[in-house]
TORKOL-237696 format. One line per field, with one value per atom (N, C-alpha, C, CB): x, z, y; residue number from 1; chain; residue in three letters; atom name. Coordinates in nm, 2 decimals, decimal comma, padded with zeros to 4 digits. Atoms other than C-alpha are relative to their C-alpha. Glycine has a CB too. Example, Ala and Ser with C-alpha at 12.3 -4.5 7.8 and 13.67 -1.06 7.14 Angstrom:
# residues 2
X <- c(00,09 / 01,23 / 00,09 / -00,10 / -00,09 / 01,37 / -00,08 / 00,04)
Z <- c(00,00 / 00,78 / 00,00 / 00,12 / 00,00 / 00,71 / 00,08 / -00,14)
Y <- c(-00,12 / -00,45 / 00,12 / 00,00 / -00,11 / -00,11 / 00,11 / 00,05)
n <- c(1 / 1 / 1 / 1 / 2 / 2 / 2 / 2)
chain <- c(A / A / A / A / A / A / A / A)
res <- c(ALA / ALA / ALA / ALA / SER / SER / SER / SER)
atom <- c(N / CA / C / CB / N / CA / C / CB)
This chain:
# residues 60
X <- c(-00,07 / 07,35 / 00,15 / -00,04 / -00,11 / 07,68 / 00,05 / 00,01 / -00,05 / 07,70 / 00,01 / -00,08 / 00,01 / 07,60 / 00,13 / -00,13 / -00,12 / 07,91 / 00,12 / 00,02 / -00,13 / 08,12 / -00,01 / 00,05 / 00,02 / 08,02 / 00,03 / -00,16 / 00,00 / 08,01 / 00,16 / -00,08 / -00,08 / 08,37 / 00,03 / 00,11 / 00,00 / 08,41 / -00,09 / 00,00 / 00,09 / 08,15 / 00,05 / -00,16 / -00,03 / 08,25 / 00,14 / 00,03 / -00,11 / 08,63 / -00,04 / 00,08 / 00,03 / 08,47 / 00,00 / -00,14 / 00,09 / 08,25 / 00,14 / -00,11 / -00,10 / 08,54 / 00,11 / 00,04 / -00,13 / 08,79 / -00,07 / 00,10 / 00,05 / 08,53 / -00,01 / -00,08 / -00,06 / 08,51 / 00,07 / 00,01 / -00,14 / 08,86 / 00,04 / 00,15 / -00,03 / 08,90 / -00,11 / 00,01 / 00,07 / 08,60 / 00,04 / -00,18 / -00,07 / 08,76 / 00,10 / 00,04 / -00,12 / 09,08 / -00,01 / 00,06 / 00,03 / 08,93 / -00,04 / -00,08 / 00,05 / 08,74 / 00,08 / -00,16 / -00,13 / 09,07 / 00,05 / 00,12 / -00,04 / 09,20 / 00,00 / 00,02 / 00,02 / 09,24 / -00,05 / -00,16 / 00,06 / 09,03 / 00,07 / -00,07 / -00,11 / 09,18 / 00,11 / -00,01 / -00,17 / 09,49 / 00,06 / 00,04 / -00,11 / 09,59 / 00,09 / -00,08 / -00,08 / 09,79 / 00,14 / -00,10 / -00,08 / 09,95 / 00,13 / -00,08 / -00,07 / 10,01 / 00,12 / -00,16 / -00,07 / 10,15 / 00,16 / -00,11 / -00,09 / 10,39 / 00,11 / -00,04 / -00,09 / 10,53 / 00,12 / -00,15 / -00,05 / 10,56 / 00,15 / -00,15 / -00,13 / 10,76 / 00,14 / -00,03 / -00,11 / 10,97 / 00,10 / -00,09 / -00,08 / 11,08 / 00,07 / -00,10 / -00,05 / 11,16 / 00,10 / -00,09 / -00,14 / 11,37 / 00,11 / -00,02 / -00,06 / 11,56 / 00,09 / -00,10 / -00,11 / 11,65 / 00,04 / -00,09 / -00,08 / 11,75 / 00,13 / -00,08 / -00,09 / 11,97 / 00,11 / -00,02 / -00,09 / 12,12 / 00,09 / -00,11 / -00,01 / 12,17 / 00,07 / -00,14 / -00,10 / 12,34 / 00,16 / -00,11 / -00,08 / 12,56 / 00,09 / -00,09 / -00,07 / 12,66 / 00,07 / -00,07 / -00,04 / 12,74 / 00,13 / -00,15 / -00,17 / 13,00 / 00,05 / 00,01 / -00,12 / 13,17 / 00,02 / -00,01 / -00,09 / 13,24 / 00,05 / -00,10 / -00,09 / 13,34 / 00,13 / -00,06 / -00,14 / 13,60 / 00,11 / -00,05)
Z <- c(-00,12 / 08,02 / -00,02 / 00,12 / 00,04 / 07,87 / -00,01 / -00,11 / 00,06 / 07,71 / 00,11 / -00,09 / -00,14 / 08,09 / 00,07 / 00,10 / -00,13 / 08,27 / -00,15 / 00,07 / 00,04 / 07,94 / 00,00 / -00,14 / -00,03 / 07,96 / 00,14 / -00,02 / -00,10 / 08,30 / 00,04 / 00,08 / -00,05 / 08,39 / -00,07 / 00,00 / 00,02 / 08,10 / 00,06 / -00,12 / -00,07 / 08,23 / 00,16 / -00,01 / -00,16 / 08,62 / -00,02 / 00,07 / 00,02 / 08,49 / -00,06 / -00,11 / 00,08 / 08,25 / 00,11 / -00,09 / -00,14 / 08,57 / 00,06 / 00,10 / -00,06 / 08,77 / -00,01 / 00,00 / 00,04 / 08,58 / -00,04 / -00,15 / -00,02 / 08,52 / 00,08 / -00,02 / -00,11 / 08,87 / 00,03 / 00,05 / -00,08 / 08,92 / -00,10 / -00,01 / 00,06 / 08,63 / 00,05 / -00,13 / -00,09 / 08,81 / 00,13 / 00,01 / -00,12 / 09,10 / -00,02 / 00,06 / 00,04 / 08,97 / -00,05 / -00,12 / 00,04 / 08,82 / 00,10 / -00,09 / -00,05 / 09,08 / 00,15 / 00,00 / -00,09 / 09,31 / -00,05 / -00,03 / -00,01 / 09,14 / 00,01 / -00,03 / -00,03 / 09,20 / 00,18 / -00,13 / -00,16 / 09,51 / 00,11 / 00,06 / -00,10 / 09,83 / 00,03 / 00,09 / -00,06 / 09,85 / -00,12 / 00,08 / 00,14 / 09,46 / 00,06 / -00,17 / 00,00 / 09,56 / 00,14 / 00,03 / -00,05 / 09,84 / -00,04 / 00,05 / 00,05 / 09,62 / -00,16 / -00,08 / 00,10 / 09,34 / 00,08 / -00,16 / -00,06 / 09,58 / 00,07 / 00,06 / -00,05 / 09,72 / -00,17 / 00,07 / 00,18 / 09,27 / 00,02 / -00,15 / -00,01 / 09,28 / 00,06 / 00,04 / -00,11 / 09,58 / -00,10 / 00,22 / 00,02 / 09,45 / -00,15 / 00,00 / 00,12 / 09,07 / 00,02 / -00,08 / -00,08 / 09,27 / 00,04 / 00,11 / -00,07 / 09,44 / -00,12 / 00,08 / 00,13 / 09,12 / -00,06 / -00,13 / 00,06 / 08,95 / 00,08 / -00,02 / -00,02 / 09,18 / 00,01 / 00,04 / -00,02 / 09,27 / -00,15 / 00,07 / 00,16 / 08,85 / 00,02 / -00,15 / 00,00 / 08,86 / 00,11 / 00,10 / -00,10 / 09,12 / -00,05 / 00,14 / 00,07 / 08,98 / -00,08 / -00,06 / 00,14 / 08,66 / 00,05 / -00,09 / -00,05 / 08,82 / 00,09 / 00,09 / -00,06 / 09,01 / -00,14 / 00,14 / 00,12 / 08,68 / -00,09 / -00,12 / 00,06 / 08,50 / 00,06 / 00,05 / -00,09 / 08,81 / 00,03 / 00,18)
Y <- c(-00,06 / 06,15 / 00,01 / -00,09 / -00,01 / 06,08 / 00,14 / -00,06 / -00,15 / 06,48 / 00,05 / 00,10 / -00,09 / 06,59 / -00,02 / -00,06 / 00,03 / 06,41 / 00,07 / -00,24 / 00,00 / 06,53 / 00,15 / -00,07 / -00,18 / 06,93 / 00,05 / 00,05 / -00,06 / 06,95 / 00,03 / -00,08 / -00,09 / 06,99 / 00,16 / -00,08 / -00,13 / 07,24 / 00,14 / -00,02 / -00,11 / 07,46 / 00,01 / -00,05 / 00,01 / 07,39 / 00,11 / -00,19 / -00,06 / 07,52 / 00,15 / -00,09 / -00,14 / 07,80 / 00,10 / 00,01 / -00,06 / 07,95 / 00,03 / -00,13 / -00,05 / 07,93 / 00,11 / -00,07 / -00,11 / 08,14 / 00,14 / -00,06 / -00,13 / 08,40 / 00,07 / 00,01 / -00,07 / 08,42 / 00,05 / -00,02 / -00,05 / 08,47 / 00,14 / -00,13 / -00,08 / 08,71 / 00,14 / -00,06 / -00,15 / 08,94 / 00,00 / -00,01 / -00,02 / 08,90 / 00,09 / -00,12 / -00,10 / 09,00 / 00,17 / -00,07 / -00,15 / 09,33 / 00,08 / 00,02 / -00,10 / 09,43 / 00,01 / -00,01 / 00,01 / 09,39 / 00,15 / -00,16 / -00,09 / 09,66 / 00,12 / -00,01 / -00,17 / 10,06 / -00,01 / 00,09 / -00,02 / 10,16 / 00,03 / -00,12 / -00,06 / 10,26 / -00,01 / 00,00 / 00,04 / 10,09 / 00,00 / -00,18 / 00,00 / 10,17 / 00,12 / 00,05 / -00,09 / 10,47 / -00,06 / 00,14 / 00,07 / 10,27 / -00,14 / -00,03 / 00,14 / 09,96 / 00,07 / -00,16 / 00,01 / 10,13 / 00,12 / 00,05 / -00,04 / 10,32 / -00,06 / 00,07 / 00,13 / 10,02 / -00,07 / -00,16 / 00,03 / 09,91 / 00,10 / 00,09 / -00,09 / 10,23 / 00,00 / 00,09 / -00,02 / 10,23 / -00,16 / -00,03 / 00,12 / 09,84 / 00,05 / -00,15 / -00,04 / 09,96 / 00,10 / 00,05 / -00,08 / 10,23 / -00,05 / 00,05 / 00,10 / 10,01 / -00,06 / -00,11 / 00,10 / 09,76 / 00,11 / -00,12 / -00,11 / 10,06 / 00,04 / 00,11 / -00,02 / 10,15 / -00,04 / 00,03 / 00,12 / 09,86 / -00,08 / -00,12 / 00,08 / 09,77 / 00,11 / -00,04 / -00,12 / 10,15 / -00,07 / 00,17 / 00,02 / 10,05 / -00,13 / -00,02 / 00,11 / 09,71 / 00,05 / -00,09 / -00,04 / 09,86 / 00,12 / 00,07 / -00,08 / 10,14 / -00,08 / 00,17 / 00,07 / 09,86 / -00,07 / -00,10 / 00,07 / 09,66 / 00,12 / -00,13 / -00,14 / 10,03 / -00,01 / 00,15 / -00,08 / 10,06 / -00,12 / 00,08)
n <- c(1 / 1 / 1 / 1 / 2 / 2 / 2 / 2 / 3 / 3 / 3 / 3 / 4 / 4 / 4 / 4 / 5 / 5 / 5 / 5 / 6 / 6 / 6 / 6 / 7 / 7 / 7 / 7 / 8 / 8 / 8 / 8 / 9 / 9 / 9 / 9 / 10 / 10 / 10 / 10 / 11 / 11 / 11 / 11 / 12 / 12 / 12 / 12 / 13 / 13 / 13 / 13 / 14 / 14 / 14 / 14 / 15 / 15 / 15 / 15 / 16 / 16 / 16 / 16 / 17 / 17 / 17 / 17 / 18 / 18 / 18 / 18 / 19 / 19 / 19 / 19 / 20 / 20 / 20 / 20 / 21 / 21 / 21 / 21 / 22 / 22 / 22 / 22 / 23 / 23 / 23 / 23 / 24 / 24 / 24 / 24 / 25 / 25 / 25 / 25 / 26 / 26 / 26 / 26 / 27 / 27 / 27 / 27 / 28 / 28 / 28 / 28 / 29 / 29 / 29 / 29 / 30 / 30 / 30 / 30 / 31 / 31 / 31 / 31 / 32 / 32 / 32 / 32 / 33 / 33 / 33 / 33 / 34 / 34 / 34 / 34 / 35 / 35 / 35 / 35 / 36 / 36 / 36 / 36 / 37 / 37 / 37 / 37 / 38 / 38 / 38 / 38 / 39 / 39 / 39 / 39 / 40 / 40 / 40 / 40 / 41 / 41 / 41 / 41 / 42 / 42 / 42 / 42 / 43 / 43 / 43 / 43 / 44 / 44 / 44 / 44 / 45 / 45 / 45 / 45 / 46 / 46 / 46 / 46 / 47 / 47 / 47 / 47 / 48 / 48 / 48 / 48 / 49 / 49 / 49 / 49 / 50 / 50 / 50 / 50 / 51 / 51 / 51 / 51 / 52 / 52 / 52 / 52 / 53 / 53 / 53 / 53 / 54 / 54 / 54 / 54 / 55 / 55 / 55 / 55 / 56 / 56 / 56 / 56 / 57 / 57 / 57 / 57 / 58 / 58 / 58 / 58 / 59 / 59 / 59 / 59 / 60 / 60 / 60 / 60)
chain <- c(A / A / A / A / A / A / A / A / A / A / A / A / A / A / A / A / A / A / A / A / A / A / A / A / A / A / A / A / A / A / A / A / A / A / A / A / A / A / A / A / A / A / A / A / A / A / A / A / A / A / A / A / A / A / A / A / A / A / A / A / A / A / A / A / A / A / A / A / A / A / A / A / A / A / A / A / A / A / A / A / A / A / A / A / A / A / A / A / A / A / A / A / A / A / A / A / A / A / A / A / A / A / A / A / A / A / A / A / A / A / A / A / A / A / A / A / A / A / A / A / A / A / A / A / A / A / A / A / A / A / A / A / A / A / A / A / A / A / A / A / A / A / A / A / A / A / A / A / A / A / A / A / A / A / A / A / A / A / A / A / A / A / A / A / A / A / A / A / A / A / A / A / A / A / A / A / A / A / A / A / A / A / A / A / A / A / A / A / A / A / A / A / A / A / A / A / A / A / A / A / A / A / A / A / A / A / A / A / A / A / A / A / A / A / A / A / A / A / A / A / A / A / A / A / A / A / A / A / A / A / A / A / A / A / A / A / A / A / A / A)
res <- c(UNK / UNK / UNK / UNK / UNK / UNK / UNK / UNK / UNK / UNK / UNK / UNK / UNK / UNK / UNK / UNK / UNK / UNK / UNK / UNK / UNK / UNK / UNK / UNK / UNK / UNK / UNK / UNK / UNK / UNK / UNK / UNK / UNK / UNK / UNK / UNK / UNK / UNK / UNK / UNK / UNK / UNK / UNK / UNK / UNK / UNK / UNK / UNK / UNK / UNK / UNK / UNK / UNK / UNK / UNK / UNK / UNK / UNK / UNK / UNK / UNK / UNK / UNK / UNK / UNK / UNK / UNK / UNK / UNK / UNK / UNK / UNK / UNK / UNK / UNK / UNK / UNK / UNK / UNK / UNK / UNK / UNK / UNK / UNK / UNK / UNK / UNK / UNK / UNK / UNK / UNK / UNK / UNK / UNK / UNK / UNK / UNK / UNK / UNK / UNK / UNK / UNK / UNK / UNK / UNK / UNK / UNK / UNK / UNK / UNK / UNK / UNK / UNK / UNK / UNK / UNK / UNK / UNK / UNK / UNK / UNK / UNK / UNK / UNK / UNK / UNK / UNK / UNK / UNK / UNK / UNK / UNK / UNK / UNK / UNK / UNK / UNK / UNK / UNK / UNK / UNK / UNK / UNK / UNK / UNK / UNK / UNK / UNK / UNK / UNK / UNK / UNK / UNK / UNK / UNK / UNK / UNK / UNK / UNK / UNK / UNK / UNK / UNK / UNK / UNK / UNK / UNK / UNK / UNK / UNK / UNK / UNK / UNK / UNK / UNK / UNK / UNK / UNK / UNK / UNK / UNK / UNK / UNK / UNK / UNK / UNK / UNK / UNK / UNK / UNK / UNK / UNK / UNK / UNK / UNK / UNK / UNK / UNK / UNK / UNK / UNK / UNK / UNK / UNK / UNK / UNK / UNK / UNK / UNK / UNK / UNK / UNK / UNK / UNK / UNK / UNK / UNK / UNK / UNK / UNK / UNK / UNK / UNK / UNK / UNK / UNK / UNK / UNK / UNK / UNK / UNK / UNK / UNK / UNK / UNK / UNK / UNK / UNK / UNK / UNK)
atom <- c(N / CA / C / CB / N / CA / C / CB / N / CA / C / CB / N / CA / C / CB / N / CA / C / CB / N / CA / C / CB / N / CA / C / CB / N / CA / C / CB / N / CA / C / CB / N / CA / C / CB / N / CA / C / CB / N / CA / C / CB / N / CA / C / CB / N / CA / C / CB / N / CA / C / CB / N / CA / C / CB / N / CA / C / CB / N / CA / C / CB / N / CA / C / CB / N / CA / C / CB / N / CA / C / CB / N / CA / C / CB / N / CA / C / CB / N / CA / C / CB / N / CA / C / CB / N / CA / C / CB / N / CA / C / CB / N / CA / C / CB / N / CA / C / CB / N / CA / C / CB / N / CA / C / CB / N / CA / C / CB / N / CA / C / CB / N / CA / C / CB / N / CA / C / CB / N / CA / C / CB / N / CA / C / CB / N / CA / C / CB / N / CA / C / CB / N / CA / C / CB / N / CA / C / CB / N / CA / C / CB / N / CA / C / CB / N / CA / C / CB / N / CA / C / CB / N / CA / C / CB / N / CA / C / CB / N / CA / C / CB / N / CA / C / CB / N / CA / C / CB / N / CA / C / CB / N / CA / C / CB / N / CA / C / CB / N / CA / C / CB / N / CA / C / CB / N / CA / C / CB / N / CA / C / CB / N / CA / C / CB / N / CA / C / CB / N / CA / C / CB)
């Protein structure tokens, strides 16, 4: 019974993260990808701008 109590967390841990990693996939795309990656956008907009903007006040 020893091997039983020493496998069992690995397996309990394994299981788990497979879960999370099918979870995690089947999270993505689907109706709210065009939403979520427009929000992505809008924020990479933003730091760009703001990195532009920094950068011509240390120029000036």
């Amino acid at each position: 019974m020893d091997y039983v109590s020493a496998l069992l967390p690995p397996v309990v841990m394994a299981a788990f993260f497979i879960g999370l990693v099918v979870t995690i996939v089947k999270s993505q795309g689907g109706p709210n990808k065009a939403k979520e990656d427009a929000a992505v956008d809008l924020a990479f907009g933003r730091a760009a701008s703001v990195q532009q903007q920094t950068s011509r006040a240390d120029d000036a």
